[in-house]
C-alpha positions as CSV (number, residue, x, y, z in Angstrom):
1,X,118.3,103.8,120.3
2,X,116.4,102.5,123.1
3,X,118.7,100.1,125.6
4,X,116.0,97.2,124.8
5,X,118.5,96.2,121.4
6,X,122.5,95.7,122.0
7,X,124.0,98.3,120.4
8,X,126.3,97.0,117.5
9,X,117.2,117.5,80.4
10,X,119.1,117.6,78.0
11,X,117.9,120.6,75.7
12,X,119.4,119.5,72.3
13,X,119.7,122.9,70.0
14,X,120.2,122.6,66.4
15,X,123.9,123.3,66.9
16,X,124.3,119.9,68.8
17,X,122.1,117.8,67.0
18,X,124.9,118.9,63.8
19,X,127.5,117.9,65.7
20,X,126.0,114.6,67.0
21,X,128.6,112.4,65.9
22,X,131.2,114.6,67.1
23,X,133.3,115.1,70.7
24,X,129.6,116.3,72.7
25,X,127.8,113.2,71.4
26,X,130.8,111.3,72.1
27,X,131.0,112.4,75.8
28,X,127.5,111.7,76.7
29,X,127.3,108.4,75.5
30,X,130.5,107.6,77.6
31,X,128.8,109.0,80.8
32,X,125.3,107.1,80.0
33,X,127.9,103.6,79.1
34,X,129.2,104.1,82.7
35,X,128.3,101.4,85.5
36,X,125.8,102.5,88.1
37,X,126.4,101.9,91.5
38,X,125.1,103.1,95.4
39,X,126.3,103.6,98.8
40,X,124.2,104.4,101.2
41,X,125.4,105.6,104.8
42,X,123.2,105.8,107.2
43,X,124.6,108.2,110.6
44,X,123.1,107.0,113.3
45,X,121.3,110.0,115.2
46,X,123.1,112.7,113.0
47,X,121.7,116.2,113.1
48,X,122.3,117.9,109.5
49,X,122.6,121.4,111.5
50,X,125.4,119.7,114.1
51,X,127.2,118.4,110.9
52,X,127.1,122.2,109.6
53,X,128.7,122.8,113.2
54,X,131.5,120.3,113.1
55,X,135.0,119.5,111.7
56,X,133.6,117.2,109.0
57,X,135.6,117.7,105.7
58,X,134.6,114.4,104.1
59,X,130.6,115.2,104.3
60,X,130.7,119.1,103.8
61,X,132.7,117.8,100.9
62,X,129.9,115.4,99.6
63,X,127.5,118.9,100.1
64,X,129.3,120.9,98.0
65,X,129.5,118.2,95.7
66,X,126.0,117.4,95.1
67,X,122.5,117.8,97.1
68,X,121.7,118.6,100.4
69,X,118.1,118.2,101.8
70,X,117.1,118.7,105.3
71,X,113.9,116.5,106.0
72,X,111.4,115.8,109.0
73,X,109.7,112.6,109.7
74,X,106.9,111.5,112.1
75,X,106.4,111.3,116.0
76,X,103.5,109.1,117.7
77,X,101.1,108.1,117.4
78,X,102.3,106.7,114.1
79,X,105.7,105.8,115.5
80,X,107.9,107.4,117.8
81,X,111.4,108.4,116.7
82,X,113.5,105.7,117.0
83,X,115.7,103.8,115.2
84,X,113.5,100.8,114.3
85,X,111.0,102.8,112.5
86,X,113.2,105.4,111.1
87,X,115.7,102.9,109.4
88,X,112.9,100.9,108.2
89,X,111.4,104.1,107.1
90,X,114.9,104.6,104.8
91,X,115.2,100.8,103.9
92,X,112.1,100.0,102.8
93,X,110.9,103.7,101.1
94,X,107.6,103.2,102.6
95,X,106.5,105.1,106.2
96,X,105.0,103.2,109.1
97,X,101.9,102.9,108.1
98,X,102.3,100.3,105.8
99,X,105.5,98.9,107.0
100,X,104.3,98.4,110.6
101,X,107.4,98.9,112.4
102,X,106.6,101.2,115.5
103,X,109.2,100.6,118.1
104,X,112.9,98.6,118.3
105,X,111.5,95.6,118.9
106,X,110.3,94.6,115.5
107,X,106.9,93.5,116.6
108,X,104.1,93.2,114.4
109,X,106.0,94.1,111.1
110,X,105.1,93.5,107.4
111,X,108.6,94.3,105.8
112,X,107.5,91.0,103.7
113,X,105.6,93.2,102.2
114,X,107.4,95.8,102.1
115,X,111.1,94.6,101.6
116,X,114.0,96.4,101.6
117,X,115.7,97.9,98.6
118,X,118.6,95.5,98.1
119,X,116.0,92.8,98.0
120,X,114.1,94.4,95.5
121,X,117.3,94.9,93.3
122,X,117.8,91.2,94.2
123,X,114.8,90.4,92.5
124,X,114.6,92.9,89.2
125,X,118.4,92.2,88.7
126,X,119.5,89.5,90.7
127,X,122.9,89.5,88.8
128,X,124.0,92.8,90.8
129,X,126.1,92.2,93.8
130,X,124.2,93.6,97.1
131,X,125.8,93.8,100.3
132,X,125.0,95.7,103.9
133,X,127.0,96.1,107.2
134,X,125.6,97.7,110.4
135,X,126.4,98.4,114.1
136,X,123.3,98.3,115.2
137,X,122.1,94.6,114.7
138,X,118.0,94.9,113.7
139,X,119.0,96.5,110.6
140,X,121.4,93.5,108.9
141,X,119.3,90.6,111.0
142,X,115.7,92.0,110.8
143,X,115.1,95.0,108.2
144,X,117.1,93.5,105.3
145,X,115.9,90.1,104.3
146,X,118.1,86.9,103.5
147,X,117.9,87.6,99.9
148,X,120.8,90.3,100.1
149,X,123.9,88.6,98.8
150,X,126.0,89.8,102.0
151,X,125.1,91.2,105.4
152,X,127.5,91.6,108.0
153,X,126.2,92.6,111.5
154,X,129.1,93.7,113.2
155,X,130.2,92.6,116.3
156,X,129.9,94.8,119.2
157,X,133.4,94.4,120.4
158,X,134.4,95.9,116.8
159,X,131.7,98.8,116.6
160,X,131.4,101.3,114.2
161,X,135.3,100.6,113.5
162,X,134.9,97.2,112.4
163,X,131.6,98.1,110.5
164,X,134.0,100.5,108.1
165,X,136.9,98.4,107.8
166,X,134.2,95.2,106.4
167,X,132.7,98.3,104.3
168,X,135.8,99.8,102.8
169,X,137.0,96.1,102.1
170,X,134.3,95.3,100.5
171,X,134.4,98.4,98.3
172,X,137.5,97.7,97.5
173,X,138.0,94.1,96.4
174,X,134.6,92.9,96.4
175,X,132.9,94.8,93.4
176,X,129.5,95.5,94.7
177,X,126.6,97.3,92.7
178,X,125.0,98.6,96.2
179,X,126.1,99.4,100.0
180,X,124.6,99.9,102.7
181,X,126.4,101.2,105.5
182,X,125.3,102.1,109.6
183,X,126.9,103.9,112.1
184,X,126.4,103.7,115.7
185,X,128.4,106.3,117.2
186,X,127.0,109.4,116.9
187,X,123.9,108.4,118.2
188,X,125.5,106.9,121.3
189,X,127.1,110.3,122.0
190,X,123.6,111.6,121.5
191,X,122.7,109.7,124.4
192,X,125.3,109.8,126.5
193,X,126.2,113.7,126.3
194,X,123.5,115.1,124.0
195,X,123.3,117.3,120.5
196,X,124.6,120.2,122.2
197,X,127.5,118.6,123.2
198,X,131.5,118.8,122.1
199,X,131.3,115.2,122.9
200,X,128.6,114.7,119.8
201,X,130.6,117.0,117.5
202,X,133.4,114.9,118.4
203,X,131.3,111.6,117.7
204,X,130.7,113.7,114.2
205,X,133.7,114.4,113.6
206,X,134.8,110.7,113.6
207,X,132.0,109.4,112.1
208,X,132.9,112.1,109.1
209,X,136.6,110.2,108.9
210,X,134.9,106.8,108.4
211,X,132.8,108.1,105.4
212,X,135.9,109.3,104.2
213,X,137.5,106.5,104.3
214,X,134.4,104.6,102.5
215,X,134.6,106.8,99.6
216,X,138.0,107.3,99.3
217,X,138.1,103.1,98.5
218,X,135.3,104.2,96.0
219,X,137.3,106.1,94.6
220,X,140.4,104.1,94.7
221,X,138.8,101.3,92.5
222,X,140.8,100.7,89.3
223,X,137.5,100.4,87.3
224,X,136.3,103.6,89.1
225,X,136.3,106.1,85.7
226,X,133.8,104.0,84.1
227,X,130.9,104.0,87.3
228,X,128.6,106.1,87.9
229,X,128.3,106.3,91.8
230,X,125.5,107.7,93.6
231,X,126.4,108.2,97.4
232,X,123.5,108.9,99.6
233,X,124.0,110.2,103.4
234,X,120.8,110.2,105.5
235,X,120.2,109.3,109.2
236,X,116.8,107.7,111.6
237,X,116.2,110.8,113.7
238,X,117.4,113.1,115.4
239,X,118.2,114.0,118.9
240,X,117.6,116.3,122.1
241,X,120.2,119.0,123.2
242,X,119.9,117.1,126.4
243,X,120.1,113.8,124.2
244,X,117.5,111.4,123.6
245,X,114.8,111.0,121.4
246,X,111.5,109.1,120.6
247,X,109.3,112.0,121.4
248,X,108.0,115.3,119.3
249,X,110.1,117.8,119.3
250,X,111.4,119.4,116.3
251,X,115.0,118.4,116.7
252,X,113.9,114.2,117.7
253,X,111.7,114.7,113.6
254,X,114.9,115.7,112.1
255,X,116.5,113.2,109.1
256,X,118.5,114.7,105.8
257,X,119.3,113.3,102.7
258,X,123.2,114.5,101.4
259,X,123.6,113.4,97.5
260,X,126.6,113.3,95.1
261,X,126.8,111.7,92.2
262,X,124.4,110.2,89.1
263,X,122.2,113.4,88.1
264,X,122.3,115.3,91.3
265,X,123.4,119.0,90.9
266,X,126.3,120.2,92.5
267,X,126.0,122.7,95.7
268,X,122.2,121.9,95.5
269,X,119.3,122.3,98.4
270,X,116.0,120.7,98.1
271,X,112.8,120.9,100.3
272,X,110.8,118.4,98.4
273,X,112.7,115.4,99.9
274,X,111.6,112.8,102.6
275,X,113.0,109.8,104.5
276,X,111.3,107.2,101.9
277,X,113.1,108.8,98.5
278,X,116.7,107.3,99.8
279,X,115.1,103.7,98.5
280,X,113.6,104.8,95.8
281,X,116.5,106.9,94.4
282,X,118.6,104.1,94.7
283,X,116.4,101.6,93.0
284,X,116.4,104.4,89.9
285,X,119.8,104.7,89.6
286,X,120.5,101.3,89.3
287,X,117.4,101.2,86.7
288,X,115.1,99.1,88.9
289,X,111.7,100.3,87.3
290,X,109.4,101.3,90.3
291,X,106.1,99.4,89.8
292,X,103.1,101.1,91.2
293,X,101.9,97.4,92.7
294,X,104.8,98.7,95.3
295,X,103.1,101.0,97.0
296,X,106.3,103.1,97.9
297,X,106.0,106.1,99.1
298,X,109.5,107.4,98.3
299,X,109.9,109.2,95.0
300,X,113.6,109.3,93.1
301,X,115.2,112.3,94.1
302,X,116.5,112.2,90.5
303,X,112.7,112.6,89.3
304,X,111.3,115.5,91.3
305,X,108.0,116.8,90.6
306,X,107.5,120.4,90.7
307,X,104.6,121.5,92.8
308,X,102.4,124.7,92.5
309,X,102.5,125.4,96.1
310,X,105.9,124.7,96.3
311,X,106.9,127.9,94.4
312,X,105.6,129.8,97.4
313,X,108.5,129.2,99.5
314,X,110.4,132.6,99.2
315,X,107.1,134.1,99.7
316,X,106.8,132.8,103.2
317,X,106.7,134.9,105.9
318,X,107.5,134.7,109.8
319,X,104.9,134.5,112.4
320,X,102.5,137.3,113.2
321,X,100.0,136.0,116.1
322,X,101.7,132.7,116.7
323,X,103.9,132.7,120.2
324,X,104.9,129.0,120.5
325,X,106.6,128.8,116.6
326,X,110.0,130.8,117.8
327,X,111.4,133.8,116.3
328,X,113.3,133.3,112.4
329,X,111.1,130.3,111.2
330,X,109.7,131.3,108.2
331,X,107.1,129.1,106.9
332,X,103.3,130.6,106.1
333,X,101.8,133.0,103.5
334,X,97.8,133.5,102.4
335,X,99.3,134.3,98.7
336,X,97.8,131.6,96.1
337,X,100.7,130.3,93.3
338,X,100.1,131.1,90.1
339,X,96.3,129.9,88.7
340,X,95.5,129.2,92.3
341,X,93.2,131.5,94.3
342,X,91.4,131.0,98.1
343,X,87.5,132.6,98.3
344,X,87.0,133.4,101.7
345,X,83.9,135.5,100.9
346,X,82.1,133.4,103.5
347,X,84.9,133.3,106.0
348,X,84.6,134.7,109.5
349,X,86.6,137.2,110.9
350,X,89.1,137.8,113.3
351,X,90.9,134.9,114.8
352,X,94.7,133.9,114.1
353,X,96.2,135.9,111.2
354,X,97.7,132.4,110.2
355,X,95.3,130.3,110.0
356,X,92.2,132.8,108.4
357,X,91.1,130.8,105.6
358,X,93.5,128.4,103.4
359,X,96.9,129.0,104.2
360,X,100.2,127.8,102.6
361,X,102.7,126.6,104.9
362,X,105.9,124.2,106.0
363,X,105.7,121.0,107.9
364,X,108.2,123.4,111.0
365,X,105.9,125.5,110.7
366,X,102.7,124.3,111.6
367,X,103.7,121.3,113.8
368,X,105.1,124.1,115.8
369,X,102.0,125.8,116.3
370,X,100.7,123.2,119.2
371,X,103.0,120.1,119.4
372,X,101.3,116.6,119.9
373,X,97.9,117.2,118.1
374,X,99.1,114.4,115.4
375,X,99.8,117.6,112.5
376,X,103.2,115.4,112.5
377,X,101.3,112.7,110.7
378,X,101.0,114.5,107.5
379,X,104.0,112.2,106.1
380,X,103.1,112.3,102.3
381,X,102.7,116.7,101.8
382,X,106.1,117.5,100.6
383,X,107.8,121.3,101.2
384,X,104.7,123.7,101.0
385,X,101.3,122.6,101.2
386,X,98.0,124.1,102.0
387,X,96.3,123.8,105.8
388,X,92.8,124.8,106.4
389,X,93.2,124.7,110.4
390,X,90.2,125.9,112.4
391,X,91.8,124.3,115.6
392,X,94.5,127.2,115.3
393,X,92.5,129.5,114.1
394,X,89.9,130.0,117.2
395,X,93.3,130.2,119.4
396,X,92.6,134.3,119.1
397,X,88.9,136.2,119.5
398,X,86.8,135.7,116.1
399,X,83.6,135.7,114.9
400,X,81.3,133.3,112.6
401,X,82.6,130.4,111.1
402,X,85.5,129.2,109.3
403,X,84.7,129.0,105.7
404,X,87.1,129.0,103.0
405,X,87.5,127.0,99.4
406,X,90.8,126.6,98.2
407,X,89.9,127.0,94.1
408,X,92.6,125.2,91.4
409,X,93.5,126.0,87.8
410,X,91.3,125.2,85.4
411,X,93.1,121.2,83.8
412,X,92.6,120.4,80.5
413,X,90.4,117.3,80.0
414,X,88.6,115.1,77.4
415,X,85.1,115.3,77.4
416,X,83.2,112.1,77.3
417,X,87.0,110.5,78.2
418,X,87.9,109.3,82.0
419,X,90.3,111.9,84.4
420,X,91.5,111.1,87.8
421,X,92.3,113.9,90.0
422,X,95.2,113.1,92.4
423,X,95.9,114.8,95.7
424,X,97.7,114.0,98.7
425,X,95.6,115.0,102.1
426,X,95.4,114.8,105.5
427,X,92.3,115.4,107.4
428,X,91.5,115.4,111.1
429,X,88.3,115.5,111.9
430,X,85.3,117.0,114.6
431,X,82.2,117.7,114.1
432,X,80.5,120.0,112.3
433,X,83.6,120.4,110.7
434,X,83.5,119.2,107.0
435,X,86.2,119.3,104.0
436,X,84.1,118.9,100.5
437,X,86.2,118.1,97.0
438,X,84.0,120.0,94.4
439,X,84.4,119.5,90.4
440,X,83.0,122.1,87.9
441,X,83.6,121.9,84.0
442,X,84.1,124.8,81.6
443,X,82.9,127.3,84.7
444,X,79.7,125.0,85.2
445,X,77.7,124.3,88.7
446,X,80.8,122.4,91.2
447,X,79.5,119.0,92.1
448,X,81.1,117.2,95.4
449,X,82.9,114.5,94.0
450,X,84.5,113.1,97.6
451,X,83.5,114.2,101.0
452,X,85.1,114.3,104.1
453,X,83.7,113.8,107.6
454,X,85.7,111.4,109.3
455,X,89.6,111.4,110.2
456,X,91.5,110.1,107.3
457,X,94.8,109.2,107.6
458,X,98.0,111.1,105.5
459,X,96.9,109.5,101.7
460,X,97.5,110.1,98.5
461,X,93.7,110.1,97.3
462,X,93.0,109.0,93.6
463,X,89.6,110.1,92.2
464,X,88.0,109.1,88.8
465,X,86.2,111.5,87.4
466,X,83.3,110.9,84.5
467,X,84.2,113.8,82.0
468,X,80.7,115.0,80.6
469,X,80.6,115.0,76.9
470,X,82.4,117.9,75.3
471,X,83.6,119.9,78.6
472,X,87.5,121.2,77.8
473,X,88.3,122.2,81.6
474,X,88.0,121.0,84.9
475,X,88.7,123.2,87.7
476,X,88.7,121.8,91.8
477,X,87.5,123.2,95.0
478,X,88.7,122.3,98.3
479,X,85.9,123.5,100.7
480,X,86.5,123.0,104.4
481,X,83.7,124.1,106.7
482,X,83.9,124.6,110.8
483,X,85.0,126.6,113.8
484,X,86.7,125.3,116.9
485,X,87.6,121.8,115.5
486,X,90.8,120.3,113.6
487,X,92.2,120.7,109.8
488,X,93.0,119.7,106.6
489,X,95.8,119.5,104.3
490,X,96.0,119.7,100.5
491,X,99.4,119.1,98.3
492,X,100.5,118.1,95.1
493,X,97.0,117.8,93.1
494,X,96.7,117.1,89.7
495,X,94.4,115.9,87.1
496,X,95.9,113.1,84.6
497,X,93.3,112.9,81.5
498,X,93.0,109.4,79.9
């Protein structure tokens, strides 16, 4: 942190459904009768590979036990990576751009209108106990409103060591239905020594004892068999072998999300995560129904949604004409998933082996093609998505222009009934560059039902489509058009029929 803030499915078979009223049925309607609770700790600074590194029992433990998912989050000119944004990020389970914290000093915010996740139990089910305790101030005095039953900010004299003490008491005797819980320390040996460090293994290493000793007074609680706990470790950023952080690198983008408990599988690792799912995975564990009206961008990590493009991830291969990426990421292949295909019949040739026509790729793996050209802005693509990049592509000797359609499976639809066709895209933009949306019907003529020719923002688009009269399929084209200009990302599209 910046020195501006004082530091303080259940497949039933036949067999089971005979035995319903017997020992099976019996279990699982103990395990659903159980009380949910959360506790959330947030590590300050903590890098999940450093963690891997050091002698930290308690959260290797909590790996073991339940989910790990490495994650990356923005750098400017959305926000840099710092604490303010990156907690509000977690808090809230919205990104920057609608929360409107972009640096530690809190100014300009809307987390009115985008509260915090103890507030928004507060208000579905304001009979559950909330409480939050932080070292580092902003987070108990700014991000989480007055509406939280507790907040304690700690005093600076007590630190991170007073902040677990009020947290394990709390745990202990005051029967709470969600925690929150930040530590500082980690983070200060971040600054003070840097990631590569024995002094932050060591600040690690003690942070890993206080989580210990949270969940050991979870666990201590006489009423303890009949809750359902869902513990969730995450952190703001990362940090800088030197130390610091605020700026673009790969190691300053670096959050996680470590799960035990509720529905999370055991020994589990997930790509599909990011920072804004802590919120929302808390919310439905405790059965706070998400409304839309929100506007979160954070998903329940105990609801994922499979993605086509996400199957391609073992497919992915290392770089080829790319210098700047480093040697052992893997992260980019030209092979469509399943139903998907990419028609570069019109496509020039030569140029970077990556980039020739739609490509499927990782967020490491193209924001490490050229740093600071804003590809870190595509916050709402999740594990794989597909990047038409003609930026990249021109970076090697090549001829014509790029031209490539990224063509879906055909969706079943109703004719003469409304669809909407859902997507999440980012798209940069120079001219002549331009990234067309086509719809055909049962192998008709494609008709451009969006267009693209100015820079839009990481969205989640939602199109309605006008189903003509007896058409059965409807199949999407993603047609981006250029040379020596910027990109455009594609990820998770669907088409819901009414």
């Amino acid at each position: 942190m910046s020195s501006g803030i004082t530091r303080r499915s259940l497949l039933v078979s036949t067999a089971a459904l005979a035995v319903s009223a017997g020992p099976l049925a019996a279990a699982a309607k103990a395990k659903s009768a159980r009380t949910p609770k959360v506790l959330v700790i947030g590590l300050d600074g903590a890098l999940l590979n450093r963690i891997k590194d050091a002698d930290a029992p308690a959260l290797k433990g909590l790996m073991s036990a339940g989910l790990t998912a490495p994650s990356a989050i923005y750098a400017n000119p959305l926000a840099p990576t710092s604490s303010g944004p990156g907690w509000s990020t977690l808090i809230t389970g919205v990104w920057p751009d609608k929360h409107k914290v972009v640096n530690n000093e809190f100014t300009g915010h809307d987390l009115a209108k985008y509260p915090d996740f103890l507030t928004r139990i507060e208000a579905a089910k304001p009979n559950l106990r909330t409480y939050a305790v932080a070292s580092w101030n902003p987070i108990t005095d700014i991000i989480f409103s007055a509406k939280v039953d507790t907040r304690v900010s700690t005093p600076e004299a007590e630190y991170d060591a007073g902040t677990t003490t009020r947290a394990v008491a709390e745990v202990k005797s005051g029967n709470p239905d969600a925690v929150f819980v930040q530590l500082d320390n980690i983070d200060h040996a971040g600054h003070s020594s840097g990631a590569a460090s024995q002094a932050y293994l060591d600040a690690i290493h003690g942070a890993d004892t206080q989580v210990g000793q949270i969940v050991a007074a979870v666990k201590s609680r006489a009423t303890y068999g009949n809750e359902d706990w869902l513990i969730m470790i995450t952190a703001d950023h990362g940090h800088t072998d030197p130390g610091g952080h605020g700026g673009s690198s790969w190691p300053e983008r670096q959050t996680f999300m470590i799960a035990a408990g509720g529905t999370v599988t055991a020994g589990s690792v997930r790509h599909d995560v990011r920072m804004p799912d802590i919120a929302a995975s808390a919310l439905a564990h405790l059965g706070v129904a998400i409304d839309p009206a929100w506007g979160l961008d954070g998903r329940p990590v105990q609801q994922p949604k499979p993605d086509a493009f996400d199957a391609l991830r073992a497919k992915l291969t290392g770089p080829v004409d790319e210098t700047g990426i480093g040697g052992g990421v893997i992260g980019f292949t030209h092979t469509a998933p399943s139903g998907w295909s990419v028609d570069n019949s019109k496509m020039g040739t030569g140029g970077m082996t990556e980039w020739r026509g739609w490509s499927f790729t990782t967020d490491e793996f193209w924001t490490k093609t050229e740093r600071d050209q804003q590809r870190e802005l595509n916050i709402r693509a999740r594990n794989v998505f597909a990047v038409a990049d003609g930026d990249e592509w021109t970076d090697k000797t090549f001829s014509g222009t790029f031209d490539s359609t990224l063509v879906s499976p055909a969706y079943d639809v109703q004719g003469g009934a409304k669809a909407t066709l859902t997507y999440a895209t980012y798209y940069r933009q120079e001219a002549p560059q331009k990234g067309e949306v086509l719809v055909s019907y049962d192998g008709g003529a494609p008709v451009a039902v969006k267009t693209y020719t100015a820079d839009t923002p990481s969205v989640v688009e939602n199109i309605a489509l006008k189903v003509p009269a007896g058409a059965r399929k409807a199949q999407v084209r993603f047609r981006y058009t250029g040379g020596n200009n910027w990109y455009w990302v594609i990820d998770g599209v669907t088409i819901n029929a009414s």
